[in-house]
C-alpha positions in Angstrom: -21.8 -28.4 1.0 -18.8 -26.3 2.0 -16.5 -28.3 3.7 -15.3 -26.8 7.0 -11.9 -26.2 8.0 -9.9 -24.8 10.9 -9.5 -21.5 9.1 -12.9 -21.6 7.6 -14.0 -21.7 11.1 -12.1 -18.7 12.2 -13.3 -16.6 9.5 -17.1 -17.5 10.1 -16.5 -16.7 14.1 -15.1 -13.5 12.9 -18.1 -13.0 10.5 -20.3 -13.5 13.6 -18.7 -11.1 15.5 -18.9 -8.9 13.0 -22.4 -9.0 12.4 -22.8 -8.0 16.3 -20.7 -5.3 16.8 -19.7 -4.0 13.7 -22.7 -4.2 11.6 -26.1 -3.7 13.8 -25.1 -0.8 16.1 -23.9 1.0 12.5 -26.7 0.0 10.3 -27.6 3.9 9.5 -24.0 4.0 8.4 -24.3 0.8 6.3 -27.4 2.6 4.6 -25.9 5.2 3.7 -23.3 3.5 2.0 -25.7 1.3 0.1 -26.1 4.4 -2.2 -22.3 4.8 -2.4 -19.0 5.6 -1.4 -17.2 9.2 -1.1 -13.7 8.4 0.7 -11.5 11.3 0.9 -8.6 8.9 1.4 -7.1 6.2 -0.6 -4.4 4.6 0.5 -1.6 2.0 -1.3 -0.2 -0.5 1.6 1.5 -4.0 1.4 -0.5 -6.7 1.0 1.4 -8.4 3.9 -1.3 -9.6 6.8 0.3 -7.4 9.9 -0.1 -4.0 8.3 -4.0 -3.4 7.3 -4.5 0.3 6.7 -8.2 0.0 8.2 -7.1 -1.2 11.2 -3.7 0.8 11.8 -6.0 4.2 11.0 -9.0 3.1 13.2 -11.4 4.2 10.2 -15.0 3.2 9.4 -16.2 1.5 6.7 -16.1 4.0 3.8 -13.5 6.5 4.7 -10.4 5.0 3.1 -10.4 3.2 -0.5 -7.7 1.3 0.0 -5.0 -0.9 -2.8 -2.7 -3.5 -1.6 -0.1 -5.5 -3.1 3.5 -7.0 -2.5 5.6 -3.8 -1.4 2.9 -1.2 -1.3 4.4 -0.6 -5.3 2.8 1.9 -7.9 4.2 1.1 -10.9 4.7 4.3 -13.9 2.5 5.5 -16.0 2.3 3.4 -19.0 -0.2 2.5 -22.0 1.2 -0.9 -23.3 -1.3 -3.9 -23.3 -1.6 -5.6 -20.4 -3.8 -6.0 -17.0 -2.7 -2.5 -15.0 -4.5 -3.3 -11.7 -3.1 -0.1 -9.1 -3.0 2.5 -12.6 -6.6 1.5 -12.3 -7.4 1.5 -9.2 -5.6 4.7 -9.3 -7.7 6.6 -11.7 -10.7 5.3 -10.2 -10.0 6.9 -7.1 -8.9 10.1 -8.9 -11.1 10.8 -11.6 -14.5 9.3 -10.1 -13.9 9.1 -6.2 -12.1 12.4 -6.5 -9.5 11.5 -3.3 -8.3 14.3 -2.4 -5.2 12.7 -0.4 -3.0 9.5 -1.9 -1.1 7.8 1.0 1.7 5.5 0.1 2.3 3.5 3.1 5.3 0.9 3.7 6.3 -0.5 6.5 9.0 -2.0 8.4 10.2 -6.5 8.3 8.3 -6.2 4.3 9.2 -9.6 2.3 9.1 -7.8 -0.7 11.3 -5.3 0.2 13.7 -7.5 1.5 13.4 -9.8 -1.5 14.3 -6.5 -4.1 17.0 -5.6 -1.9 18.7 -9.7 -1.4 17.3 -10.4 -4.9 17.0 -13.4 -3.9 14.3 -14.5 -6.4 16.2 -12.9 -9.5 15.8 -15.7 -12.0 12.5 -17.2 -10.9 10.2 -18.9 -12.9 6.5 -17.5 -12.9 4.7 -19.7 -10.3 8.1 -20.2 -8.4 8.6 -16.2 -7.6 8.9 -15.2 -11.5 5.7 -13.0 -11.0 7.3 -11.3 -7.4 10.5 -10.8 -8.9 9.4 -9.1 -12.0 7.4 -6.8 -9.5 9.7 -6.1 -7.0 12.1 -4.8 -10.1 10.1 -2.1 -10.2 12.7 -1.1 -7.2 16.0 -1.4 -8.7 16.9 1.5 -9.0 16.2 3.0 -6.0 18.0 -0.4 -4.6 21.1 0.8 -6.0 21.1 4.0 -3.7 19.8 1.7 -0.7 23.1 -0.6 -1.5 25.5 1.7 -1.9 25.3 3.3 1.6 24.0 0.5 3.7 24.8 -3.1 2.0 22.2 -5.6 1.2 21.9 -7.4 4.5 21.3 -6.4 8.0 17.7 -4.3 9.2 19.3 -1.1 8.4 19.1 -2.0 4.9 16.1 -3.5 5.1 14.4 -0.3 6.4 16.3 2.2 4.1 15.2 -0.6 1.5 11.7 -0.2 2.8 11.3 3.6 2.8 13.4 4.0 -0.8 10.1 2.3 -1.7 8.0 4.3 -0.6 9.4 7.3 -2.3 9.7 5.4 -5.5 6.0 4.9 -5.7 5.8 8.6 -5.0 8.1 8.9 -8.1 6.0 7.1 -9.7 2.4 8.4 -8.8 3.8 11.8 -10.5 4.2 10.1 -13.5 0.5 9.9 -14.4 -0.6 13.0 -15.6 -4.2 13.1 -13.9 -2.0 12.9 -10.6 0.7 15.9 -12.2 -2.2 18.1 -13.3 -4.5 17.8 -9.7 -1.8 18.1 -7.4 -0.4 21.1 -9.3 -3.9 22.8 -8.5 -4.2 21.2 -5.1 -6.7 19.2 -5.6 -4.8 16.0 -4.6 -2.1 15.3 -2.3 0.3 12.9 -2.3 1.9 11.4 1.2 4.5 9.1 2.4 4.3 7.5 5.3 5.8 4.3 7.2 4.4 1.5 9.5 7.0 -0.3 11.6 6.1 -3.4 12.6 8.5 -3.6 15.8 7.1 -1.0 17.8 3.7 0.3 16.2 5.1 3.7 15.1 3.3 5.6 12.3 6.1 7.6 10.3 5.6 10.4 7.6 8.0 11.3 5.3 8.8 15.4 4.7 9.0 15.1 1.0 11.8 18.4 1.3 14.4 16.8 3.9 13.5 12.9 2.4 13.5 11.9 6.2 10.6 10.0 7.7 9.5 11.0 11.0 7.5 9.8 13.9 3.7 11.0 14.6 3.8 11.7 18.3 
């Protein structure tokens, strides 16, 4: 027998409430998806609880295919052994979803970020922040740009830390050729975009001026 707890509790409630509202009045919708999924959208966010993509976009069940992890990261294109979890995510949602738009979304107060810019986990052993500190040095470079104009401390670092990110996973993304060869024919796009936390503000970046800017 599953033994209850607090949290337990809060998750079955919400399962509940779910299964009023979000499940009956939409069961046509569920059906449909019983015989699969064609979302247009997928979409790589933090993993950190305040920022779910679902919920920020007001989408339905279906719409976005959605990859989270610490720092909304894509890591590059490589072929070395190993477990590569967002490359294949990534060319699922390419090759067999066939997205047609790849959203790389940050946003604003991210521990990661702030951990790649402070390295303050540099050193780690796995278990102890080994395994977030090898990840997050997927940012140093573009940590050294973020450093050089605006320090390592203080939350105007922390958001240019945030949004260098963002455009590094962009960097990135371009590095898998499934990704070079469909967005050079138009059949994928590839966004940036920015969630701040403070105030609720969706921000886009315009890949030709590297600015982020507010959607009104």
């Amino acid at each position: 027998m599953t033994q209850a707890s607090p949290e337990l509790d809060r998750l079955i409630a919400g399962y509940r409430r779910f299964r009023e509202s979000g499940w009956t009045p939409k069961l046509e919708r569920w059906r449909e998806l019983r015989e699969g999924q064609e979302p247009q959208v997928m979409i790589i966010a933090c993993s950190d609880s305040r920022v779910d993509p679902a919920q920020i976009f007001d989408v339905d069940p279906g719409e976005i295919f959605v990859v989270r992890n610490v720092a909304a990261m894509v890591p590059p294109f490589e072929t070395n052994p190993g477990h590569h979890g967002v490359s294949a995510a990534l060319e699922f949602a390419v090759q067999v979803l066939k997205v047609k738009e790849v959203v790389v979304m940050g946003h604003g107060m991210c521990g990661g970020c702030k951990a790649a810019l402070t390295q303050s986990l540099k050193g780690t052993e796995p278990g102890e922040g080994g395994f977030v500190a090898d990840w997050i040095a997927l940012l140093d470079d573009a940590r050294e740009d973020v450093v050089a104009h605006h320090g390592t401390e203080g939350r105007d670092a922390e958001r240019a830390m945030e949004q260098a990110g963002v455009k590094a996973s962009l960097a990135n993304l371009r590095t898998f050729p499934c990704i070079r060869r469909k967005e050079a024919t138009g059949e994928v796009r590839l966004r940036g975009a920015f969630f701040a936390i403070s105030d609720g503000v969706l921000h886009v970046l315009d890949e030709e001026t590297g600015e982020f800017g507010p959607v009104s």
